[in-house]
C-alpha positions in Angstrom: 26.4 -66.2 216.0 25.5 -65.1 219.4 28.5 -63.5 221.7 28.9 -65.5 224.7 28.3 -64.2 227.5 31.4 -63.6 230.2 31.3 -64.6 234.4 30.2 -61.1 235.0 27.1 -61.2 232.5 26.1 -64.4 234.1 26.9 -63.0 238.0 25.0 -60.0 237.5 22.0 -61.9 236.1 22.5 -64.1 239.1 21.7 -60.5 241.6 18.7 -60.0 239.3 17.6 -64.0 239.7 17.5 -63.2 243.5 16.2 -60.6 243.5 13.1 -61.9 241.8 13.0 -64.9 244.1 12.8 -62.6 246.9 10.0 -60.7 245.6 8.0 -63.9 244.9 9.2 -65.0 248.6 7.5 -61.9 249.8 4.2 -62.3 247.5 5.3 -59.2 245.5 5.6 -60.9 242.6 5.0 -64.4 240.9 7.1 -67.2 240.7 7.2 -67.0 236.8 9.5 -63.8 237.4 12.1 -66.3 238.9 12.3 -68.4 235.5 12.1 -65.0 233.5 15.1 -64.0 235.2 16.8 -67.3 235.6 16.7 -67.6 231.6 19.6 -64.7 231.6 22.0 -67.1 234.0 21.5 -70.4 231.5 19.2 -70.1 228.6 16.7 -72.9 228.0 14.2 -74.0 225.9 11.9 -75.3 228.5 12.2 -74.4 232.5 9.9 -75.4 235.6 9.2 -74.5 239.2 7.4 -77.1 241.1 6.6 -77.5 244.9 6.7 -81.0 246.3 3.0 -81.2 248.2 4.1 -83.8 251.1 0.4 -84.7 251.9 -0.6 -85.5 248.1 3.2 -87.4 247.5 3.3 -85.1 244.3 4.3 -82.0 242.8 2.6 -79.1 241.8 4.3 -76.5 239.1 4.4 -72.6 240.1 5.2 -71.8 236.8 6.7 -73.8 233.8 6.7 -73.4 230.3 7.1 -77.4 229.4 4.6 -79.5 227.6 1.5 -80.7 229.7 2.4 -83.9 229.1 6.2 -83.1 230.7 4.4 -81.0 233.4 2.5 -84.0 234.2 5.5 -86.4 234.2 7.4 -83.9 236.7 4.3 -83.0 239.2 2.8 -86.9 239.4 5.7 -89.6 238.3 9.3 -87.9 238.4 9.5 -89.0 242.2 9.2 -92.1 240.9 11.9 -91.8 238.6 15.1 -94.0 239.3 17.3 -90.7 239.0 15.1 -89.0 241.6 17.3 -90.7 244.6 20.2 -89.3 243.1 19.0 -86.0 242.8 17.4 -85.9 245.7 20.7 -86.5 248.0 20.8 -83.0 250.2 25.0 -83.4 249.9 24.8 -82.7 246.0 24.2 -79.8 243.8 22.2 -79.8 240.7 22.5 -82.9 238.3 23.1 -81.8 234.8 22.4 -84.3 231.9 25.6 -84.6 230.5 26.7 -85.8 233.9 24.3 -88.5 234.3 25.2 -92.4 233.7 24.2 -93.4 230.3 22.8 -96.5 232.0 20.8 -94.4 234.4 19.5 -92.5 231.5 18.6 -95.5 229.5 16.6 -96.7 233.0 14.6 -93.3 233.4 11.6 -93.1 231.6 11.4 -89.6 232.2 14.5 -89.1 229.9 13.3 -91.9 227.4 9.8 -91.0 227.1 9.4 -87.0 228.1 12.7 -85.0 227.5 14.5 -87.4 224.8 11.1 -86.9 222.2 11.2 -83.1 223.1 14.9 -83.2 221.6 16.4 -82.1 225.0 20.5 -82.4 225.1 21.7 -80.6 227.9 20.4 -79.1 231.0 19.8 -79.7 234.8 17.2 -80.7 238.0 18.1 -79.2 240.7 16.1 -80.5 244.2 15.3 -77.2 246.9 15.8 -77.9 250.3 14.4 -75.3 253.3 16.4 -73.8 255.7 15.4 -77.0 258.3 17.1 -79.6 255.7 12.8 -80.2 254.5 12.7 -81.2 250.4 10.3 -77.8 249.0 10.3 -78.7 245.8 12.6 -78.4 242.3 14.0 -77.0 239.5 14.2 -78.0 236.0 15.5 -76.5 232.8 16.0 -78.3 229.5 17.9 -77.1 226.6 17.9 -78.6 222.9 21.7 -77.1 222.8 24.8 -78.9 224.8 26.4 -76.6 226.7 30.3 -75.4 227.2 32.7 -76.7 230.1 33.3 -75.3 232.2 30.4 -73.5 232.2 30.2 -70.5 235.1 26.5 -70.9 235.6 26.8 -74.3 236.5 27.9 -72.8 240.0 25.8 -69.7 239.7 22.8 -71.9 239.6 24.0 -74.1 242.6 24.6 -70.8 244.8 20.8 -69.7 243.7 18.9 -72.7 245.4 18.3 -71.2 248.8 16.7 -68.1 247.0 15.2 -70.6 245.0 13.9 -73.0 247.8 12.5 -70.0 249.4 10.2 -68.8 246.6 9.3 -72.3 246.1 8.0 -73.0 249.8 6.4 -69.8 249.7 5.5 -68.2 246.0 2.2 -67.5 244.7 1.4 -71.0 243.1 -1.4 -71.7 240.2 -5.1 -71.9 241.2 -6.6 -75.1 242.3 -7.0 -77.7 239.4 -4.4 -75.1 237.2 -1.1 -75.6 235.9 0.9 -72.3 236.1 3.0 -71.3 232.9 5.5 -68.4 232.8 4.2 -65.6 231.6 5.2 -64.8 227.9 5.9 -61.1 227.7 5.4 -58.3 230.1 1.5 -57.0 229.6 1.4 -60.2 226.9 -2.0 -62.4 227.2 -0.6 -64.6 224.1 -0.8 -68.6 224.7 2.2 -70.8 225.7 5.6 -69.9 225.1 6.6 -72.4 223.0 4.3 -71.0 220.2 6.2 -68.3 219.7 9.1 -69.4 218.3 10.3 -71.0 221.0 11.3 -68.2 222.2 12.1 -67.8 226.4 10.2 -65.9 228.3 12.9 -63.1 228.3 13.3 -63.0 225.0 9.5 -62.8 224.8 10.0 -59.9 227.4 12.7 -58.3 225.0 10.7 -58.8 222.0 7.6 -56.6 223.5 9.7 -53.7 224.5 10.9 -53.7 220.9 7.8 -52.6 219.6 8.0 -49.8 221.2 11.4 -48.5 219.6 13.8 -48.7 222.9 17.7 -48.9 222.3 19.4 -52.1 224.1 20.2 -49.4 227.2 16.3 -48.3 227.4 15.2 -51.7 227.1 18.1 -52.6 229.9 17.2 -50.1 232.4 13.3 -51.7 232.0 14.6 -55.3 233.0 16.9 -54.8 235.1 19.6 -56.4 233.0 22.7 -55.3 231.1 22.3 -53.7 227.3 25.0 -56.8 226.0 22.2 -58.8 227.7 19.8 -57.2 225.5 21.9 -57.9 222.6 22.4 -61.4 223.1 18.8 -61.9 223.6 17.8 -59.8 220.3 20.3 -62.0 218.6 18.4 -65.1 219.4 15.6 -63.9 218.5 16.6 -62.9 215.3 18.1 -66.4 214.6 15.0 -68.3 216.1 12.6 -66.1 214.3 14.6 -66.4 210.5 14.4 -62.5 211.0 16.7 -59.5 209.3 16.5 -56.7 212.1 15.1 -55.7 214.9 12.2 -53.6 212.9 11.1 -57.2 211.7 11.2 -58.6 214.8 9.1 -55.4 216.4 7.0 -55.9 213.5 6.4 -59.5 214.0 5.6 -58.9 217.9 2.7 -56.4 216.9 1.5 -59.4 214.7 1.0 -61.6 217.5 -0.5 -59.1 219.9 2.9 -58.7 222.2 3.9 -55.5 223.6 5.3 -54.0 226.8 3.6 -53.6 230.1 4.1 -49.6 230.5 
Protein backbone atom coordinates (compact mmCIF):
# COMPACT_ATOMS: atom_id res chain seq x y z
CA UNK A 1 0.00 0.00 0.00
CA UNK A 2 1.02 3.43 -0.90
CA UNK A 3 2.29 5.84 2.21
CA UNK A 4 0.23 8.73 2.34
CA UNK A 5 1.43 11.61 1.81
CA UNK A 6 1.74 14.36 4.91
CA UNK A 7 0.65 18.49 4.73
CA UNK A 8 4.14 19.23 3.92
CA UNK A 9 4.39 16.63 0.82
CA UNK A 10 1.25 18.19 -0.48
CA UNK A 11 2.47 22.06 0.41
CA UNK A 12 5.64 21.68 -1.20
CA UNK A 13 4.02 20.16 -4.33
CA UNK A 14 1.73 23.08 -4.11
CA UNK A 15 5.28 25.65 -4.58
CA UNK A 16 6.09 23.43 -7.56
CA UNK A 17 2.23 23.68 -8.92
CA UNK A 18 2.89 27.46 -9.02
CA UNK A 19 5.59 27.57 -10.09
CA UNK A 20 4.62 25.76 -13.34
CA UNK A 21 1.65 27.95 -13.68
CA UNK A 22 3.79 30.85 -13.71
CA UNK A 23 6.05 29.53 -16.37
CA UNK A 24 3.02 28.74 -18.61
CA UNK A 25 1.72 32.41 -17.57
CA UNK A 26 4.86 33.65 -19.05
CA UNK A 27 4.89 31.38 -22.32
CA UNK A 28 7.90 29.46 -20.90
CA UNK A 29 6.24 26.45 -20.66
CA UNK A 30 2.86 24.68 -21.60
CA UNK A 31 -0.13 24.39 -19.72
CA UNK A 32 0.19 20.57 -19.53
CA UNK A 33 3.16 21.25 -16.95
CA UNK A 34 0.44 22.74 -14.65
CA UNK A 35 -1.62 19.24 -14.52
CA UNK A 36 1.91 17.34 -14.42
CA UNK A 37 2.52 19.14 -11.37
CA UNK A 38 -0.85 19.44 -9.94
CA UNK A 39 -1.01 15.41 -10.00
CA UNK A 40 1.54 15.60 -6.90
CA UNK A 41 -1.11 17.90 -4.77
CA UNK A 42 -4.24 15.35 -5.53
CA UNK A 43 -3.70 12.44 -7.71
CA UNK A 44 -6.24 11.73 -10.46
CA UNK A 45 -7.11 9.57 -12.95
CA UNK A 46 -8.19 12.06 -15.39
CA UNK A 47 -7.51 16.13 -15.14
CA UNK A 48 -8.32 19.12 -17.50
CA UNK A 49 -7.53 22.75 -18.16
CA UNK A 50 -9.96 24.52 -20.23
CA UNK A 51 -10.45 28.29 -21.12
CA UNK A 52 -13.95 29.63 -21.31
CA UNK A 53 -13.95 31.52 -25.13
CA UNK A 54 -16.71 34.34 -24.29
CA UNK A 55 -17.32 35.07 -27.99
CA UNK A 56 -17.92 31.21 -29.06
CA UNK A 57 -20.07 30.58 -25.38
CA UNK A 58 -17.66 27.50 -25.09
CA UNK A 59 -14.65 26.03 -23.80
CA UNK A 60 -11.58 25.15 -25.23
CA UNK A 61 -9.08 22.52 -23.29
CA UNK A 62 -5.27 23.67 -22.83
CA UNK A 63 -4.45 20.39 -21.89
CA UNK A 64 -6.48 17.36 -20.54
CA UNK A 65 -5.93 13.82 -20.45
CA UNK A 66 -10.00 12.81 -20.37
CA UNK A 67 -11.77 10.94 -23.04
CA UNK A 68 -12.77 12.99 -26.21
CA UNK A 69 -15.99 12.27 -25.66
CA UNK A 70 -15.60 14.01 -21.78
CA UNK A 71 -13.42 16.69 -23.47
CA UNK A 72 -16.23 17.37 -25.59
CA UNK A 73 -18.89 17.37 -22.87
CA UNK A 74 -16.64 19.93 -20.80
CA UNK A 75 -15.57 22.42 -23.81
CA UNK A 76 -19.36 22.47 -25.59
CA UNK A 77 -22.27 21.39 -22.96
CA UNK A 78 -20.86 21.53 -19.18
CA UNK A 79 -22.05 25.34 -19.20
CA UNK A 80 -25.13 23.91 -19.71
CA UNK A 81 -24.93 21.68 -17.00
CA UNK A 82 -27.39 22.41 -14.00
CA UNK A 83 -24.28 22.14 -11.52
CA UNK A 84 -22.51 24.77 -13.59
CA UNK A 85 -24.45 27.74 -11.60
CA UNK A 86 -23.29 26.32 -8.56
CA UNK A 87 -19.87 26.16 -9.50
CA UNK A 88 -19.73 29.05 -11.07
CA UNK A 89 -20.64 31.34 -7.93
CA UNK A 90 -17.24 33.61 -7.55
CA UNK A 91 -18.00 33.40 -3.40
CA UNK A 92 -17.20 29.47 -3.41
CA UNK A 93 -14.19 27.36 -3.75
CA UNK A 94 -13.96 24.27 -5.76
CA UNK A 95 -16.94 21.74 -5.65
CA UNK A 96 -15.82 18.35 -4.86
CA UNK A 97 -18.13 15.31 -5.73
CA UNK A 98 -18.73 13.95 -2.62
CA UNK A 99 -20.13 17.30 -1.63
CA UNK A 100 -22.54 17.66 -4.25
CA UNK A 101 -26.53 16.96 -3.65
CA UNK A 102 -27.39 13.53 -4.68
CA UNK A 103 -30.39 15.10 -6.37
CA UNK A 104 -28.18 17.52 -8.29
CA UNK A 105 -26.05 14.62 -9.33
CA UNK A 106 -28.90 12.54 -10.49
CA UNK A 107 -30.09 15.98 -12.65
CA UNK A 108 -26.50 16.46 -14.33
CA UNK A 109 -26.06 14.63 -17.26
CA UNK A 110 -22.55 15.36 -17.14
CA UNK A 111 -22.23 13.11 -14.02
CA UNK A 112 -24.82 10.49 -15.37
CA UNK A 113 -23.69 10.18 -18.84
CA UNK A 114 -19.71 11.27 -18.88
CA UNK A 115 -17.91 10.78 -15.42
CA UNK A 116 -20.43 8.02 -13.78
CA UNK A 117 -19.56 5.39 -17.11
CA UNK A 118 -15.78 6.43 -16.68
CA UNK A 119 -16.17 4.95 -13.05
CA UNK A 120 -15.29 8.41 -11.51
CA UNK A 121 -15.98 8.51 -7.41
CA UNK A 122 -14.27 11.41 -6.09
CA UNK A 123 -12.79 14.57 -7.31
CA UNK A 124 -13.49 18.29 -7.99
CA UNK A 125 -14.37 21.44 -10.71
CA UNK A 126 -13.00 24.26 -9.75
CA UNK A 127 -14.18 27.68 -11.86
CA UNK A 128 -10.89 30.44 -12.42
CA UNK A 129 -11.74 33.78 -12.10
CA UNK A 130 -9.12 36.88 -13.29
CA UNK A 131 -7.86 39.35 -11.17
CA UNK A 132 -11.00 41.82 -12.47
CA UNK A 133 -13.72 39.17 -11.04
CA UNK A 134 -13.92 37.97 -15.34
CA UNK A 135 -14.74 33.84 -15.39
CA UNK A 136 -11.19 32.50 -17.50
CA UNK A 137 -11.95 29.23 -17.55
CA UNK A 138 -11.71 25.77 -15.21
CA UNK A 139 -10.37 23.02 -13.63
CA UNK A 140 -11.29 19.47 -13.47
CA UNK A 141 -9.81 16.39 -12.02
CA UNK A 142 -11.61 13.05 -11.59
CA UNK A 143 -10.51 10.18 -9.61
CA UNK A 144 -11.91 6.42 -9.60
CA UNK A 145 -10.65 6.47 -5.73
CA UNK A 146 -12.75 8.38 -2.80
CA UNK A 147 -10.68 10.45 -1.08
CA UNK A 148 -9.84 11.01 2.91
CA UNK A 149 -11.38 13.90 5.11
CA UNK A 150 -10.12 16.03 5.82
CA UNK A 151 -8.11 16.05 3.14
CA UNK A 152 -5.18 19.06 3.15
CA UNK A 153 -5.28 19.41 -0.63
CA UNK A 154 -8.69 20.28 -0.65
CA UNK A 155 -7.43 23.80 0.57
CA UNK A 156 -4.16 23.61 -1.28
CA UNK A 157 -6.03 23.34 -4.48
CA UNK A 158 -8.44 26.31 -3.46
CA UNK A 159 -5.31 28.61 -2.64
CA UNK A 160 -3.85 27.51 -6.27
CA UNK A 161 -6.65 29.07 -8.51
CA UNK A 162 -5.27 32.50 -8.98
CA UNK A 163 -1.93 30.78 -10.28
CA UNK A 164 -4.30 28.72 -12.00
CA UNK A 165 -6.63 31.47 -13.55
CA UNK A 166 -3.54 33.07 -14.70
CA UNK A 167 -2.16 30.36 -16.86
CA UNK A 168 -5.55 29.66 -18.06
CA UNK A 169 -6.22 33.41 -19.39
CA UNK A 170 -2.87 33.39 -20.76
CA UNK A 171 -1.09 29.69 -21.50
CA UNK A 172 -0.06 28.39 -24.71
CA UNK A 173 -3.46 26.65 -25.76
CA UNK A 174 -3.81 23.74 -28.54
CA UNK A 175 -3.79 24.60 -32.29
CA UNK A 176 -6.81 25.66 -34.02
CA UNK A 177 -9.29 22.63 -34.59
CA UNK A 178 -6.85 20.58 -31.75
CA UNK A 179 -7.61 19.33 -28.55
CA UNK A 180 -4.53 19.63 -26.26
CA UNK A 181 -3.61 16.43 -24.06
CA UNK A 182 -0.90 16.50 -21.33
CA UNK A 183 2.02 15.35 -22.30
CA UNK A 184 2.78 11.73 -21.23
CA UNK A 185 6.40 11.62 -20.18
CA UNK A 186 9.16 14.09 -20.47
CA UNK A 187 10.83 13.55 -24.27
CA UNK A 188 7.76 10.74 -24.59
CA UNK A 189 5.80 11.00 -28.14
CA UNK A 190 3.59 7.84 -26.97
CA UNK A 191 -0.42 8.31 -27.51
CA UNK A 192 -2.81 9.30 -24.69
CA UNK A 193 -2.27 8.71 -21.19
CA UNK A 194 -4.77 6.62 -20.42
CA UNK A 195 -3.09 3.76 -22.47
CA UNK A 196 -0.56 3.40 -20.35
CA UNK A 197 -1.85 1.95 -17.59
CA UNK A 198 -3.64 4.70 -16.53
CA UNK A 199 -0.98 5.94 -15.32
CA UNK A 200 -0.75 10.21 -14.58
CA UNK A 201 1.29 12.13 -16.33
CA UNK A 202 3.84 12.18 -13.41
CA UNK A 203 4.03 8.93 -12.90
CA UNK A 204 4.56 8.69 -16.74
CA UNK A 205 7.28 11.37 -15.98
CA UNK A 206 8.73 9.05 -13.12
CA UNK A 207 8.53 5.98 -15.15
CA UNK A 208 10.92 7.55 -18.04
CA UNK A 209 13.53 8.61 -15.76
CA UNK A 210 13.57 5.12 -14.50
CA UNK A 211 14.95 3.75 -17.52
CA UNK A 212 17.66 5.49 -17.05
CA UNK A 213 18.72 3.90 -13.54
CA UNK A 214 18.25 7.28 -11.26
CA UNK A 215 17.78 6.72 -7.39
CA UNK A 216 14.37 8.46 -5.90
CA UNK A 217 16.86 11.59 -4.95
CA UNK A 218 18.30 11.81 -8.74
CA UNK A 219 15.08 11.34 -10.10
CA UNK A 220 13.80 14.17 -7.40
CA UNK A 221 16.31 16.73 -8.07
CA UNK A 222 15.03 16.28 -12.09
CA UNK A 223 11.30 17.14 -11.14
CA UNK A 224 11.55 19.33 -8.85
CA UNK A 225 9.81 17.18 -6.26
CA UNK A 226 10.71 15.32 -2.99
CA UNK A 227 12.41 11.61 -3.26
CA UNK A 228 9.16 10.30 -0.81
CA UNK A 229 7.34 11.88 -3.74
CA UNK A 230 9.19 9.72 -6.01
CA UNK A 231 8.42 6.81 -3.89
CA UNK A 232 4.85 7.15 -3.70
CA UNK A 233 4.67 7.62 -7.34
CA UNK A 234 6.91 4.39 -8.13
CA UNK A 235 4.56 2.64 -5.83
CA UNK A 236 1.63 3.31 -8.00
CA UNK A 237 3.11 2.46 -10.65
CA UNK A 238 4.11 -0.72 -9.53
CA UNK A 239 0.46 -1.54 -8.34
CA UNK A 240 -1.18 -0.11 -11.62
CA UNK A 241 1.31 -1.90 -13.74
CA UNK A 242 0.91 -5.67 -11.76
CA UNK A 243 4.82 -5.06 -11.63
CA UNK A 244 7.64 -6.64 -9.02
CA UNK A 245 10.34 -3.69 -9.02
CA UNK A 246 11.37 -0.89 -10.41
CA UNK A 247 13.82 -2.88 -13.04
CA UNK A 248 10.30 -4.23 -14.46
CA UNK A 249 8.84 -1.18 -14.56
CA UNK A 250 12.13 0.55 -16.41
CA UNK A 251 11.87 -2.39 -18.49
CA UNK A 252 8.39 -2.00 -19.34
CA UNK A 253 8.97 1.89 -20.21
CA UNK A 254 11.70 0.94 -22.82
CA UNK A 255 8.88 -1.40 -24.21
CA UNK A 256 6.59 1.37 -24.95
CA UNK A 257 9.19 3.73 -26.35
CA UNK A 258 9.27 6.15 -22.96
CA UNK A 259 12.25 7.62 -21.66
CA UNK A 260 13.60 10.92 -20.16
CA UNK A 261 14.04 14.22 -21.89
CA UNK A 262 17.97 14.66 -21.08
Amino acid sequence: MAAERSSGDILDAAVHVREAARSATAGAAGVDTVLAALSDVVEYDHASLARWDPLRRRHTTLAGSYPQDATSYIETRLHRDPVFPVLRSPDRGGLWLGDVPRQLLAASPGFQDVLSPLGIEDGVAQCLFAADGRYVGMLNVSTRRPRRAPDPARAVVTLLTEALAAAVATGVGPSPGETAAAEPAAGARPPEARRFGGLSPRELQVLAELTAGRTNREIAERLYITPRTVGTHIEHILAKLDLPNRSAAAARAVAWGIGPSR
